[in-house]
C-alpha positions, 0 to 999 in steps of 0.5 A: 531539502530535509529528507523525511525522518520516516525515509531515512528510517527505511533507508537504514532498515532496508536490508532488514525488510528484505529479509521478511520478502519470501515471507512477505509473498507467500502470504500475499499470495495466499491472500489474493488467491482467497479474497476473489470471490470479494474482489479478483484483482487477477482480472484487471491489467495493470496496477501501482503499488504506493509504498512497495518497499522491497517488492514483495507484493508486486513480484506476486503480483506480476508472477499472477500476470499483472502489469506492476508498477512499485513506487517508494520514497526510500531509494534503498527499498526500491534497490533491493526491489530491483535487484531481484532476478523475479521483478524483472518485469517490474517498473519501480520508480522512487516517488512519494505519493504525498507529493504527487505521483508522476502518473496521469489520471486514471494511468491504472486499474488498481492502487493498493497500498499494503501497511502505508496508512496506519504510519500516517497522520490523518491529514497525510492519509487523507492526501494518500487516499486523493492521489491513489484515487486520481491515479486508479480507474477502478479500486484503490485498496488500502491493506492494513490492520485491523483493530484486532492488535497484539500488544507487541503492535500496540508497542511499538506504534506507540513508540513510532508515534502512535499514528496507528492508534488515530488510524484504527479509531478513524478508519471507516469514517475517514475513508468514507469522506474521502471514497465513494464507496468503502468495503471491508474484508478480513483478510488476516487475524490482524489484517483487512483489505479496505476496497474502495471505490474512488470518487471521481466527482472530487478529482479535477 
């Protein structure tokens, strides 16, 4: 079987990306330290990152206390995770959410996603948001853009295929069909946590 273009595509920038990790989680502490009074995620024992690439978000995560488990379809993102001395603690499995996790129902408090969705086409966000919330007892958290673009972004979404522009324009109303409850907070300029609450009516 053919691997998908999008994870040969990180597969080759791997090492690339890891050059942003400290970056990546100065900022993502920052943000979760801020948004508690809207949802504090610290409270909750255990969580999945979907699309954790180089790990960045689940090292903050598991520094803060929390059980973490990272998950990529691109095995050189999940090498680089691994490698780092801090992520000890960390499981990190190379999995897809597209095609199933191998995780139970309910196997975790939270399922975030950071900077997966708007990569995305609709029918595959869609497939995302069902299988985050079969696997999350509580919030599925959907961190990603806002409409509030730089051209830069506007740029080069369009040149990888401007999935980012169907995701900006359908956001709210595709999340809406798909979560039980939907909440929007800014956190960034150009950045929203979309805390959803998964719809287990729809999960079998």
């Amino acid at each position: 079987m053919k691997k998908k273009k999008s994870t040969i595509l990180f597969n080759n920038i791997a090492p690339i990306y890891g050059l942003f990790y400290k970056k990546q989680k100065k900022l993502f502490s920052k943000i979760i330290d801020e948004i508690k009074e809207e949802l504090n995620v610290l409270e909750y024992n255990n969580i999945i990152d979907v699309g954790c690439g180089t790990g960045a978000l689940c090292s903050v995560l598991s520094k803060k206390g929390m059980k973490v488990t990272g998950i990529d379809p691109a095995k050189k993102m999940i090498e680089i995770a691994i490698n780092k001395p801090e992520n000890k603690k960390i499981d990190f499995i190379q999995a897809n959410v597209l095609k199933s996790l191998p995780f139970d129902n309910n196997s975790f408090d939270i399922a975030i996603a950071s900077y997966v969705a708007h990569g995305l086409k609709i029918d595959e966000r869609k497939k995302m948001y069902t299988e985050m919330s079969r696997v999350a007892k509580k919030y599925v958290i959907i961190y990603d853009y806002n409409d509030n673009r730089s051209i830069f972004t506007s740029i080069i979404e369009w040149l990888e295929g401007k999935n980012y522009f169907s995701f900006i324009k359908n956001t709210e109303s595709e999340m809406k069909s798909c979560f039980f409850d939907v909440k929007i907070v800014n956190v960034d300029t150009r950045a929203n946590w979309y805390i959803c609450t998964p719809n287990k009516l729809d999960i079998k």
